[in-house]
PQR file of N, CA, C, O and H, with PARSE charges and radii, in Angstrom:
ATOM      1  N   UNK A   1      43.275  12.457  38.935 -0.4000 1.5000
ATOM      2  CA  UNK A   1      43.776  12.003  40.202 -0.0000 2.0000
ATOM      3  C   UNK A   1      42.951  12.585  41.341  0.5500 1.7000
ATOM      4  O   UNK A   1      42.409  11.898  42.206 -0.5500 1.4000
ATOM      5  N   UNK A   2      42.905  13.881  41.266 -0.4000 1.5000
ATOM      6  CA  UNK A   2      41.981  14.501  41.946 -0.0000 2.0000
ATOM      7  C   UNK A   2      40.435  14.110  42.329  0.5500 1.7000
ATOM      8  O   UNK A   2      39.820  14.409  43.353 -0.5500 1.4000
ATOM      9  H   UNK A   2      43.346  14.440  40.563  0.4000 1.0000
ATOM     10  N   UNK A   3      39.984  13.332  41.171 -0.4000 1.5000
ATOM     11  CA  UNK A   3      38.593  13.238  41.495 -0.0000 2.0000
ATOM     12  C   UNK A   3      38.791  11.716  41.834  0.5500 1.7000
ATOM     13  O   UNK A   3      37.951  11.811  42.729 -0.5500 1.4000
ATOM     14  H   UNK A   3      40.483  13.088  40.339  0.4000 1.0000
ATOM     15  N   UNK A   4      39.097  10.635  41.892 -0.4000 1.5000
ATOM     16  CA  UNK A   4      39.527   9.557  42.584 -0.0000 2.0000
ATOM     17  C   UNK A   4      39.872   9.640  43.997  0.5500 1.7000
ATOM     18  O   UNK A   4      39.311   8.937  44.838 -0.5500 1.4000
ATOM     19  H   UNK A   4      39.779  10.558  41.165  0.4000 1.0000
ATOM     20  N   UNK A   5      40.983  10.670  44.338 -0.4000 1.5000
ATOM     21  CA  UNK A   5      41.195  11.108  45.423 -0.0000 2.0000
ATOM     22  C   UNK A   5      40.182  11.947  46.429  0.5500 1.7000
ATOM     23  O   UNK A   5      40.358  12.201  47.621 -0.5500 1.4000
ATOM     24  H   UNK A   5      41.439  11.240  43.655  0.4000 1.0000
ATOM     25  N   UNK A   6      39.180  12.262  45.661 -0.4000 1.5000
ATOM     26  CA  UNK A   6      38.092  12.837  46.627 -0.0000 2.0000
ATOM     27  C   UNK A   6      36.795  12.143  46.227  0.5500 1.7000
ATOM     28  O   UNK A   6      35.678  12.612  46.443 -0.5500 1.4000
ATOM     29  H   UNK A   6      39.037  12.056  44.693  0.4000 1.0000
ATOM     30  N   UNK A   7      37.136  10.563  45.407 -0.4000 1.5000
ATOM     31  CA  UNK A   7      36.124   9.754  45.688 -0.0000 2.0000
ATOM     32  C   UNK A   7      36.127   8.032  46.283  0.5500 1.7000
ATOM     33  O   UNK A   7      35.217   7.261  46.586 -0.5500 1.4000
ATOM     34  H   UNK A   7      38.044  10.181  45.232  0.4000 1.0000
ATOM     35  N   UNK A   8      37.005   7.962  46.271 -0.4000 1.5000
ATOM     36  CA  UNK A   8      37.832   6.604  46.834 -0.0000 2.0000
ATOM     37  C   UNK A   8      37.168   6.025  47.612  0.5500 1.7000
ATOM     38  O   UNK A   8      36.856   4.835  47.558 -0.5500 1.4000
ATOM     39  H   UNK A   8      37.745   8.589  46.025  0.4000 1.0000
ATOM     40  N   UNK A   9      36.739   7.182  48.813 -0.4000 1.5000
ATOM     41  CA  UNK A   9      36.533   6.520  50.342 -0.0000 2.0000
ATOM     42  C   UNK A   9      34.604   6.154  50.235  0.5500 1.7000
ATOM     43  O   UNK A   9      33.926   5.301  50.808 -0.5500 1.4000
ATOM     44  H   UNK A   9      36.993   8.148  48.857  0.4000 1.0000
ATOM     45  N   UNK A  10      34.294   7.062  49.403 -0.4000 1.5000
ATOM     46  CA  UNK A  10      33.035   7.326  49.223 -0.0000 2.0000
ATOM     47  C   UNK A  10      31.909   6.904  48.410  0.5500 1.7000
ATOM     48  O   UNK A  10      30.827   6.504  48.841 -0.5500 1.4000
ATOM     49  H   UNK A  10      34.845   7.755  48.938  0.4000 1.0000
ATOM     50  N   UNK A  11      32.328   7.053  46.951 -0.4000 1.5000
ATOM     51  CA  UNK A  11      31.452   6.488  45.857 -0.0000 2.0000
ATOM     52  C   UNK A  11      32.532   5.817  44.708  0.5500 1.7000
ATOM     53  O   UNK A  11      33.080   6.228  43.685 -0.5500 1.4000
ATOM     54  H   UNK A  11      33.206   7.378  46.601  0.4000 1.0000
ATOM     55  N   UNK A  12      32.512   4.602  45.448 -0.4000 1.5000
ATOM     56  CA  UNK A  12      33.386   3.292  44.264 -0.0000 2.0000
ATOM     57  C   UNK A  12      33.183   3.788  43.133  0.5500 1.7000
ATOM     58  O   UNK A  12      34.079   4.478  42.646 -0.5500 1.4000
ATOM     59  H   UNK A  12      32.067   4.268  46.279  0.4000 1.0000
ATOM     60  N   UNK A  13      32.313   3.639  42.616 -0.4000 1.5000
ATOM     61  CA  UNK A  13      31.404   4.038  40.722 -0.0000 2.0000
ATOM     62  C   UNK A  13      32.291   4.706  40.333  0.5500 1.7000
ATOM     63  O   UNK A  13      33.046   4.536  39.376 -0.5500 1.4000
ATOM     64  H   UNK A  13      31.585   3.079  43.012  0.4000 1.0000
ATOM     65  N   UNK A  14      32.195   5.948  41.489 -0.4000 1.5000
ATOM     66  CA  UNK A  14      32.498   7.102  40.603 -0.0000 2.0000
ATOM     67  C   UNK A  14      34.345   6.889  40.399  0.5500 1.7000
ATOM     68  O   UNK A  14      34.986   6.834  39.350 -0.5500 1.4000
ATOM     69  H   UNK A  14      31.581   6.086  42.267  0.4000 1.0000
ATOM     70  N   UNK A  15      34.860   6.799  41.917 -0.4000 1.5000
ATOM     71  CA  UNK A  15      36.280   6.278  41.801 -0.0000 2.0000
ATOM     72  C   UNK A  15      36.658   5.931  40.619  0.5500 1.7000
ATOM     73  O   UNK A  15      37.137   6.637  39.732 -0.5500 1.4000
ATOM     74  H   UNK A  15      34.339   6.843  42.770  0.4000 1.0000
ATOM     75  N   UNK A  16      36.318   4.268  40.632 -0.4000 1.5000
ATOM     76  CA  UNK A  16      36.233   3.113  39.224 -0.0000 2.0000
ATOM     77  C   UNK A  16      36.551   4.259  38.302  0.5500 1.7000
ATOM     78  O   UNK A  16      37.703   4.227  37.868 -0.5500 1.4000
ATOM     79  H   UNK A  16      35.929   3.694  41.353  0.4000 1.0000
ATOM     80  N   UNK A  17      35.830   5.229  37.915 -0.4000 1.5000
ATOM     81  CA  UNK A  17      35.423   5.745  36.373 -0.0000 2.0000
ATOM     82  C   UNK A  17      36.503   6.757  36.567  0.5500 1.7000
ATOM     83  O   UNK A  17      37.225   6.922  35.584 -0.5500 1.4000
ATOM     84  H   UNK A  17      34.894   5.255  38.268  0.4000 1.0000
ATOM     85  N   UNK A  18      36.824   7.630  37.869 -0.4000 1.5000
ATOM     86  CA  UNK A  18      37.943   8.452  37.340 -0.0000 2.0000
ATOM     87  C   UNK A  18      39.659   7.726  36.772  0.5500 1.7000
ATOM     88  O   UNK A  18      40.549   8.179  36.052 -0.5500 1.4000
ATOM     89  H   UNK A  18      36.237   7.496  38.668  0.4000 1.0000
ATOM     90  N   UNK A  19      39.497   6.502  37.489 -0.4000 1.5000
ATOM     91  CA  UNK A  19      40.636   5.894  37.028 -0.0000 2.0000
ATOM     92  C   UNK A  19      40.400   5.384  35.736  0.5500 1.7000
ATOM     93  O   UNK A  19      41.382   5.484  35.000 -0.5500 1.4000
ATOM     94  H   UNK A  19      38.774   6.134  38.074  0.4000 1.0000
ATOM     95  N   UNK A  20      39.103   4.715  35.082 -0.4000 1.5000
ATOM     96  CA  UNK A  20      38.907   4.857  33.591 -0.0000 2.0000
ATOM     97  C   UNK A  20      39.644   5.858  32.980  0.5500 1.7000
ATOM     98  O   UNK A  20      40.517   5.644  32.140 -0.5500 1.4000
ATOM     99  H   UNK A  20      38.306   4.634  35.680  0.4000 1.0000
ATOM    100  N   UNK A  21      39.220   7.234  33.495 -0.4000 1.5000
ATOM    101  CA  UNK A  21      39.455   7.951  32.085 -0.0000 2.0000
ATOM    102  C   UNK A  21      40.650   8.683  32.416  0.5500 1.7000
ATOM    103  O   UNK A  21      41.024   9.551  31.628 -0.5500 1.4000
ATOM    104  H   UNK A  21      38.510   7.408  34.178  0.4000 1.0000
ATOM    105  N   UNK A  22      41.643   8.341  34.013 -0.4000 1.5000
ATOM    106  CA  UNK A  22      43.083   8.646  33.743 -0.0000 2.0000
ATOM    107  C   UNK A  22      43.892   7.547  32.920  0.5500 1.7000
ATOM    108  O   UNK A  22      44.864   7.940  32.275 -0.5500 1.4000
ATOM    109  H   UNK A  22      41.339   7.635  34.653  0.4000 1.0000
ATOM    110  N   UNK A  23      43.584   6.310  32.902 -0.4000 1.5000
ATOM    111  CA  UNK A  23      44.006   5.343  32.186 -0.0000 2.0000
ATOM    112  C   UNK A  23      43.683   5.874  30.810  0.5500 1.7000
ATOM    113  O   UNK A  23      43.795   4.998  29.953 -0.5500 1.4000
ATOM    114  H   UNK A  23      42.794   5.991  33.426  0.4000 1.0000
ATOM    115  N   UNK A  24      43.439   6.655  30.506 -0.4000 1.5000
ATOM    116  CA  UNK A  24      43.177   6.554  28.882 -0.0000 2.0000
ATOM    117  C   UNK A  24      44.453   8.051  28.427  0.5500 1.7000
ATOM    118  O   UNK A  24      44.484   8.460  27.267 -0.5500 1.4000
ATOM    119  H   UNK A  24      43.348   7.367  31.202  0.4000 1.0000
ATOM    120  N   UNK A  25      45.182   8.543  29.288 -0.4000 1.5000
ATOM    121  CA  UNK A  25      46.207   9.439  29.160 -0.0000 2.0000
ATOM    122  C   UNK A  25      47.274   8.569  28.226  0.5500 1.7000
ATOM    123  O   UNK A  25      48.085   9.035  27.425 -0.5500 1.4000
ATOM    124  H   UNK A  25      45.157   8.211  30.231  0.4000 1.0000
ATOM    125  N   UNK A  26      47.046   7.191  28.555 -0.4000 1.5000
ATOM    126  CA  UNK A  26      48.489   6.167  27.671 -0.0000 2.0000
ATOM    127  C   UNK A  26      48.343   6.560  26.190  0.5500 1.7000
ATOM    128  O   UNK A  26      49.315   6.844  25.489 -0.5500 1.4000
ATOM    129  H   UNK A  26      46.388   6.813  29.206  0.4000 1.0000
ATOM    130  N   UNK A  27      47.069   6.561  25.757 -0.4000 1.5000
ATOM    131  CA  UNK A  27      46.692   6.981  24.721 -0.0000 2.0000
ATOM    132  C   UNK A  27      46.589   8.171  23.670  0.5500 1.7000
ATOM    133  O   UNK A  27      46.334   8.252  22.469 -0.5500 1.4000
ATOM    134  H   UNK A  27      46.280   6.330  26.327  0.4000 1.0000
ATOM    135  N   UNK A  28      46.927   9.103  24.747 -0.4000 1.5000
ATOM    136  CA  UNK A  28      47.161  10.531  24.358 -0.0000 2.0000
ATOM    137  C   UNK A  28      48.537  10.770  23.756  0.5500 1.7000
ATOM    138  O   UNK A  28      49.474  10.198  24.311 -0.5500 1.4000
ATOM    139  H   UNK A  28      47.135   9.037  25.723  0.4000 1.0000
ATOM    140  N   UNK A  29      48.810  11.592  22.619 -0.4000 1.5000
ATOM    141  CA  UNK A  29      49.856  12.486  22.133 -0.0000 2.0000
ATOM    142  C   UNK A  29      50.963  12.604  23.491  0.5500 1.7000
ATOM    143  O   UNK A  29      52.076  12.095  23.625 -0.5500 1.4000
ATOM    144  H   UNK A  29      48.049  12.057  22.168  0.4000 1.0000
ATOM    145  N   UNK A  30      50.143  13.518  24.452 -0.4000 1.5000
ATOM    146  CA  UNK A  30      51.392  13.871  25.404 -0.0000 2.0000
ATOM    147  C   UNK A  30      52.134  12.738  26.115  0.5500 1.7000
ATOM    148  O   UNK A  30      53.113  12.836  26.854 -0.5500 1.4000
ATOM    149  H   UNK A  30      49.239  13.931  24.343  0.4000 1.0000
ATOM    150  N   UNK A  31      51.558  11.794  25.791 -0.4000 1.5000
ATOM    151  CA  UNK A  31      52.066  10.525  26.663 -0.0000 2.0000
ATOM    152  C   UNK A  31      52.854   9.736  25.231  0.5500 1.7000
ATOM    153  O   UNK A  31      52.318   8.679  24.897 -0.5500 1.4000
ATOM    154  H   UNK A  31      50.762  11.715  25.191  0.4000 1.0000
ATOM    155  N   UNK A  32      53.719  10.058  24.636 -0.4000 1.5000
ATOM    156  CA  UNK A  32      53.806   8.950  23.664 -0.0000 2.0000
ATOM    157  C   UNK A  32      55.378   9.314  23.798  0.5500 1.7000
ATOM    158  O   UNK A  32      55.977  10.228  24.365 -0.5500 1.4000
ATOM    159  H   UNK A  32      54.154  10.916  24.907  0.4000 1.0000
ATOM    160  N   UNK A  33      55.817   8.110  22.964 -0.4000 1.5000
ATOM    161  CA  UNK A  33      57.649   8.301  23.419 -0.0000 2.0000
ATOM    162  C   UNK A  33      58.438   9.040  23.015  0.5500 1.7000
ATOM    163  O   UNK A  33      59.637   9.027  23.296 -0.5500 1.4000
ATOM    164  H   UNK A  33      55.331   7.368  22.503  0.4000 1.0000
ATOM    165  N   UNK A  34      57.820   9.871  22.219 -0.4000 1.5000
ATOM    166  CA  UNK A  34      58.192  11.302  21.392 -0.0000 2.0000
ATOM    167  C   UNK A  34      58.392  12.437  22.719  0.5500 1.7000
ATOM    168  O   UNK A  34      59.396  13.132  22.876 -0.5500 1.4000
ATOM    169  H   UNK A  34      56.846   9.882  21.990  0.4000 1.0000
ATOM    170  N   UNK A  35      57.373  12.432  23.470 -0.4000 1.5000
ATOM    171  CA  UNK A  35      57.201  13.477  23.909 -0.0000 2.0000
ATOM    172  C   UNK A  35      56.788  13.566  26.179  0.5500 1.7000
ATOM    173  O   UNK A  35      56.252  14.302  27.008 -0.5500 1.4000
ATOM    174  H   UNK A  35      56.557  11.868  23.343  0.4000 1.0000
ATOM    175  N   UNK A  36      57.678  11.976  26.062 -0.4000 1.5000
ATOM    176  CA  UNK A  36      56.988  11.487  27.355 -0.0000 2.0000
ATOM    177  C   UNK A  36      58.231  10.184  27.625  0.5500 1.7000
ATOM    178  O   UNK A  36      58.322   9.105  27.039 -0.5500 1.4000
ATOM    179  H   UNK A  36      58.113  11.379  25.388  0.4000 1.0000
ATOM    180  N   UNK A  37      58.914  10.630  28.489 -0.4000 1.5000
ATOM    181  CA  UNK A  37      59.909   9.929  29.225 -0.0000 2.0000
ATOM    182  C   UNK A  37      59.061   8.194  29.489  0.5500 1.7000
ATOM    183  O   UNK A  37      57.857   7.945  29.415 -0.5500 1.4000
ATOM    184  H   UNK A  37      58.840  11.507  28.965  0.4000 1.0000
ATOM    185  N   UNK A  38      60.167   7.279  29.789 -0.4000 1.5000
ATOM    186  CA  UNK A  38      59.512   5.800  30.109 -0.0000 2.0000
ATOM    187  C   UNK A  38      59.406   6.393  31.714  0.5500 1.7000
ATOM    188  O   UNK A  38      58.243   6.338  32.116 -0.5500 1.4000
ATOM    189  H   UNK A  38      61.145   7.482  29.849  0.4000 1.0000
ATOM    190  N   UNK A  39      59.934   6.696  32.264 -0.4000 1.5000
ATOM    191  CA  UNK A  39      59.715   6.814  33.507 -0.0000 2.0000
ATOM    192  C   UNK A  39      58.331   7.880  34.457  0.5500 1.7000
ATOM    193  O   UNK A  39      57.824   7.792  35.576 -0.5500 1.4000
ATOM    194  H   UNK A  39      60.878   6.740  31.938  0.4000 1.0000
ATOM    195  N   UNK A  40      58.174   8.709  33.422 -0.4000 1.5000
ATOM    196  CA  UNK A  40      56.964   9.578  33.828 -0.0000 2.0000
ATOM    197  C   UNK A  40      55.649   8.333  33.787  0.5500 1.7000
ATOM    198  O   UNK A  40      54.916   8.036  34.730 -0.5500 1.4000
ATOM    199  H   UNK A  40      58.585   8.780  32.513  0.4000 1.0000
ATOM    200  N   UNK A  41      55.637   7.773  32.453 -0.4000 1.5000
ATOM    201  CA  UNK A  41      54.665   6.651  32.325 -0.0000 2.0000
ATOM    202  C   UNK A  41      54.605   5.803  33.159  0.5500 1.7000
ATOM    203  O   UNK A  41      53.519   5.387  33.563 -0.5500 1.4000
ATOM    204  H   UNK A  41      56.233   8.014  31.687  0.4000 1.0000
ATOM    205  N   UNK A  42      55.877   5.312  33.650 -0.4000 1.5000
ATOM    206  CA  UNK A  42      55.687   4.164  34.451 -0.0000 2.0000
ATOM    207  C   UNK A  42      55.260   4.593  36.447  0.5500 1.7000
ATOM    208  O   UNK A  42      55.089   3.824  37.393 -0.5500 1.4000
ATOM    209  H   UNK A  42      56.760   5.650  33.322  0.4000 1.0000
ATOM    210  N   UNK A  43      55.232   5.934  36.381 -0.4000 1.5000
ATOM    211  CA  UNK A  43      55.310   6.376  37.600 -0.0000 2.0000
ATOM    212  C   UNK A  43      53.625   6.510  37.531  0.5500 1.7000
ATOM    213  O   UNK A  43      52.745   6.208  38.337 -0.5500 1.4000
ATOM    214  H   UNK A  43      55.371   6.559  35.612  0.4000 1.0000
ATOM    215  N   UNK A  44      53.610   6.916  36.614 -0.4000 1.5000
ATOM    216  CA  UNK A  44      51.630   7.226  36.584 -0.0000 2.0000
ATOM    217  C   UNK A  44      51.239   5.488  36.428  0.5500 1.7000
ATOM    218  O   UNK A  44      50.389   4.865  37.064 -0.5500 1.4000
ATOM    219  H   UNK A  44      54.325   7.161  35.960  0.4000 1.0000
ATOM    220  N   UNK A  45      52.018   5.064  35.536 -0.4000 1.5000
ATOM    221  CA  UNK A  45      51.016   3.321  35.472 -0.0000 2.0000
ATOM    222  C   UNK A  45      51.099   2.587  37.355  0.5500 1.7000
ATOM    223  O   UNK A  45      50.199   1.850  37.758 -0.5500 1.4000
ATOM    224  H   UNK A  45      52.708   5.570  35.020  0.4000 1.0000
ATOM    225  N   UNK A  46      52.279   2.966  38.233 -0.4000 1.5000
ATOM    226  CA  UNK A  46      52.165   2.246  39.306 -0.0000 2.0000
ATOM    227  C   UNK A  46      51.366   3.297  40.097  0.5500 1.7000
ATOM    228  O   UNK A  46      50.956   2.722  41.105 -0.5500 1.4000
ATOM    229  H   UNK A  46      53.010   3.565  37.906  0.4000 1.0000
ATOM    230  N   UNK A  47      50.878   4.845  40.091 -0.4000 1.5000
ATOM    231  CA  UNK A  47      50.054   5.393  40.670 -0.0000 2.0000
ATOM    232  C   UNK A  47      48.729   4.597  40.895  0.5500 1.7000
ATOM    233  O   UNK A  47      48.105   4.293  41.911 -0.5500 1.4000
ATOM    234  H   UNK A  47      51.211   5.312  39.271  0.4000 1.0000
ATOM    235  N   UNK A  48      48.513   4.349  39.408 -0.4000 1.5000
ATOM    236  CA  UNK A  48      47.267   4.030  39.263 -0.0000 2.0000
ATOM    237  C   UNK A  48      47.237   2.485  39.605  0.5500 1.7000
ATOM    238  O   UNK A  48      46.343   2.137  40.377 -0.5500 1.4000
ATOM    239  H   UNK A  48      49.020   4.596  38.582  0.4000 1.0000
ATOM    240  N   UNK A  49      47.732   1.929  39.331 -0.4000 1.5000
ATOM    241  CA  UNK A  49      47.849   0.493  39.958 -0.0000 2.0000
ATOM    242  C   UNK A  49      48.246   0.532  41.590  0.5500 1.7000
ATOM    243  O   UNK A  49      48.058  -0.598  42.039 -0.5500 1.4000
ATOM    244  H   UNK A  49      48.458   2.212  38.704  0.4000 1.0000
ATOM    245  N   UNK A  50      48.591   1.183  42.330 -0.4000 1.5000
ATOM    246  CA  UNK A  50      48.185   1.620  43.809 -0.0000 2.0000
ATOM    247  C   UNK A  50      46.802   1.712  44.081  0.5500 1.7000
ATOM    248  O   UNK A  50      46.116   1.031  44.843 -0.5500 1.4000
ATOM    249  H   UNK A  50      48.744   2.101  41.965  0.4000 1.0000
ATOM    250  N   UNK A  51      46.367   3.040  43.045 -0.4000 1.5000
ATOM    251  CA  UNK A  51      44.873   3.274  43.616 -0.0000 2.0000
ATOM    252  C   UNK A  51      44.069   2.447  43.748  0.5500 1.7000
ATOM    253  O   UNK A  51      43.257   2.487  44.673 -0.5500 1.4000
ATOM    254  H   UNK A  51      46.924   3.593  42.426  0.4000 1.0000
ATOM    255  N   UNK A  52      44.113   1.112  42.494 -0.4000 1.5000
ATOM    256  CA  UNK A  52      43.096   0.506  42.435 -0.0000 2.0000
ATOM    257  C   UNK A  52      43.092  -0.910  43.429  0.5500 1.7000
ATOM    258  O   UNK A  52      42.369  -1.898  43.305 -0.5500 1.4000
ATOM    259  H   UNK A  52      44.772   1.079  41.743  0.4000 1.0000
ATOM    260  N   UNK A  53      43.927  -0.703  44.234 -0.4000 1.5000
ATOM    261  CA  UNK A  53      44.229  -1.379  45.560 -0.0000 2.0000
ATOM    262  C   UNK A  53      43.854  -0.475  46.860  0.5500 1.7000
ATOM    263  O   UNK A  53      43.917  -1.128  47.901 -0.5500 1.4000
ATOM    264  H   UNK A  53      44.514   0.100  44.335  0.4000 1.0000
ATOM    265  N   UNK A  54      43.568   0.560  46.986 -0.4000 1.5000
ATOM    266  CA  UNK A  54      42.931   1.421  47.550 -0.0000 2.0000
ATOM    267  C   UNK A  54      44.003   2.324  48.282  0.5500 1.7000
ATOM    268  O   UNK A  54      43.773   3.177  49.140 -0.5500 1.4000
ATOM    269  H   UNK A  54      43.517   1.091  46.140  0.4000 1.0000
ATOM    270  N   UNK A  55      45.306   1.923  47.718 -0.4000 1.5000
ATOM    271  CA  UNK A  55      45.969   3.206  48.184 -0.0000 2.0000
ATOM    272  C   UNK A  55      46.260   4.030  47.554  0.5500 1.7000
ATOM    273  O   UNK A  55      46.742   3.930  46.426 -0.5500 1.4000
ATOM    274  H   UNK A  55      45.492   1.230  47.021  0.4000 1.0000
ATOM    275  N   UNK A  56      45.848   5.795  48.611 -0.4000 1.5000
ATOM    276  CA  UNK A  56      46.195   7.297  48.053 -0.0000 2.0000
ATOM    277  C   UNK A  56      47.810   7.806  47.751  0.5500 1.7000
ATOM    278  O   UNK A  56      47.972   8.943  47.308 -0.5500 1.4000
ATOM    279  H   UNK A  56      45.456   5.877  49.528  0.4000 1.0000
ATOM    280  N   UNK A  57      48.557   7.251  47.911 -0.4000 1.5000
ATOM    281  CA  UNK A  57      50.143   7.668  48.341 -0.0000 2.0000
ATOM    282  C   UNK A  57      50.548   7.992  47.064  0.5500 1.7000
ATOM    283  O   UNK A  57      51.433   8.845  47.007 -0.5500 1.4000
ATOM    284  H   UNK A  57      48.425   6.327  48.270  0.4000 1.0000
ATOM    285  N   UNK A  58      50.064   7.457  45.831 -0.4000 1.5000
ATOM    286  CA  UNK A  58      50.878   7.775  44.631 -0.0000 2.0000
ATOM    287  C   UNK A  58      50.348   9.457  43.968  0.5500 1.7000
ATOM    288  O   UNK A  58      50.862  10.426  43.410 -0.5500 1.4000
ATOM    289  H   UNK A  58      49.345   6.763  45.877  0.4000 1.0000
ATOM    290  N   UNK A  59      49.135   9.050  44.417 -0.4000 1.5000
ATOM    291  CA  UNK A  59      48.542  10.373  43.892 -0.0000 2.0000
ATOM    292  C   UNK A  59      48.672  11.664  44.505  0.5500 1.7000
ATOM    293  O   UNK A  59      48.968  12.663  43.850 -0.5500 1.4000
ATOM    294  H   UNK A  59      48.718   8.262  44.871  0.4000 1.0000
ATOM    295  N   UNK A  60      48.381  11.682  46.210 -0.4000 1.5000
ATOM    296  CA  UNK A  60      48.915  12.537  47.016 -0.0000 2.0000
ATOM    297  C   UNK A  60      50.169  12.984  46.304  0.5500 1.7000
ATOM    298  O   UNK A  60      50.229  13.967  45.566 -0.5500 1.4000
ATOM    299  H   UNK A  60      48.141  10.870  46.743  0.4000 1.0000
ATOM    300  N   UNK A  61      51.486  11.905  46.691 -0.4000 1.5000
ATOM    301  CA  UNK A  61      52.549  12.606  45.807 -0.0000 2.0000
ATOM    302  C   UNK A  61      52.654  13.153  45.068  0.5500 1.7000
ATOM    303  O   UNK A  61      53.326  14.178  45.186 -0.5500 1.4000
ATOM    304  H   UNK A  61      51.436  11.106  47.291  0.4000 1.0000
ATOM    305  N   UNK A  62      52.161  12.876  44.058 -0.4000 1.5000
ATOM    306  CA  UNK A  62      52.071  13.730  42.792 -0.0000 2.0000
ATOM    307  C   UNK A  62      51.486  14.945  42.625  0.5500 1.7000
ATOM    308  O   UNK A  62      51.977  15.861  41.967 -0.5500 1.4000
ATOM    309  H   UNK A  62      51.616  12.043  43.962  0.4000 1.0000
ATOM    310  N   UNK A  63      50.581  14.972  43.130 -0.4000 1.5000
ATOM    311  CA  UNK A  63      48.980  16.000  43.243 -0.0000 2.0000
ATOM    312  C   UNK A  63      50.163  16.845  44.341  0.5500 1.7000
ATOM    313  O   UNK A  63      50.756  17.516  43.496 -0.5500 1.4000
ATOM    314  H   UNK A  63      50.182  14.227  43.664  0.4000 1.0000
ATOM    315  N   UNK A  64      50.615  17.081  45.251 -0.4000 1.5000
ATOM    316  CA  UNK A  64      51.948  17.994  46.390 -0.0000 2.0000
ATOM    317  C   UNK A  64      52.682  18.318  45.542  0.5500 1.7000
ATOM    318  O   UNK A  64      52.818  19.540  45.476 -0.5500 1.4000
ATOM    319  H   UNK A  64      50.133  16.536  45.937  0.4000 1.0000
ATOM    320  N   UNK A  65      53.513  17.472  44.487 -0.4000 1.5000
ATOM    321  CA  UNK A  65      54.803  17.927  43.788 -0.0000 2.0000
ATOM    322  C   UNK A  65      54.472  18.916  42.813  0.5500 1.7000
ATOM    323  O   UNK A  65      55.280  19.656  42.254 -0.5500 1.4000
ATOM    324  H   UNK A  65      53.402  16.479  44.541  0.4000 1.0000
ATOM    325  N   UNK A  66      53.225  18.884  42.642 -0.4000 1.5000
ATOM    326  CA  UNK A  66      53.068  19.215  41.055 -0.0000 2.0000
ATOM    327  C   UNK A  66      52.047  20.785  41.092  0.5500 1.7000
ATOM    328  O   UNK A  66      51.926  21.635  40.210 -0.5500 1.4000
ATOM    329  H   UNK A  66      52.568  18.282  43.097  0.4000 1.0000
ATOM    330  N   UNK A  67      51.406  20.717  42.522 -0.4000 1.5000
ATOM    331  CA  UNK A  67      50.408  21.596  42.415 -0.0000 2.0000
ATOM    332  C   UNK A  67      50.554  22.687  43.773  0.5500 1.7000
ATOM    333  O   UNK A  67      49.826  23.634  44.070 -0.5500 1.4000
ATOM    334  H   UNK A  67      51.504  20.026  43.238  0.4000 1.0000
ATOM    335  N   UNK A  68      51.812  22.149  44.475 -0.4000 1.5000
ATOM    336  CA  UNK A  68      52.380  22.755  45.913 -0.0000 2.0000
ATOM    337  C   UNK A  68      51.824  24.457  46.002  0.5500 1.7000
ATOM    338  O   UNK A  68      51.607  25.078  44.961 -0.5500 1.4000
ATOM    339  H   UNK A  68      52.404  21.380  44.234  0.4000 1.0000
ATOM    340  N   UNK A  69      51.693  24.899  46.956 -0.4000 1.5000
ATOM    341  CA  UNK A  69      51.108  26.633  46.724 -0.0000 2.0000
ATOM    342  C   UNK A  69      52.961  27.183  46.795  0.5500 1.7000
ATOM    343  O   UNK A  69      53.256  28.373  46.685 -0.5500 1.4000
ATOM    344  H   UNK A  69      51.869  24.395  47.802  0.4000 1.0000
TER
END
């Protein structure tokens, strides 16, 4: 999220590719229904489907809630 968020405005490419390889978290162990609420998933699938419309708001949120000092 982080590196999308500090590439968005700047270098598309790179953007593009950090959302590649957060999209590939669906795929991971920690994300599976064993071990990963429908709602955590679906909060990261509309993050990322924000970003790739060019808005920061899902990620900000998250990236504040999660990493606050």
């Amino acid at each position: 999220m982080k590196e999308w968020l500090d590439t968005y405005n700047t270098d598309s490419e790179r953007a593009a590719k950090a959302l590649e390889e957060l999209a590939k978290a669906f795929d991971m162990p920690y994300m599976g229904t064993d071990r990963c609420d429908d709602a955590t998933r679906s909060y990261l699938r509309n993050n990322i489907d924000k970003a790739k419309l060019g808005d920061p708001s899902g990620f900000v949120e998250c990236i504040q809630a999660n990493y606050a000092d």
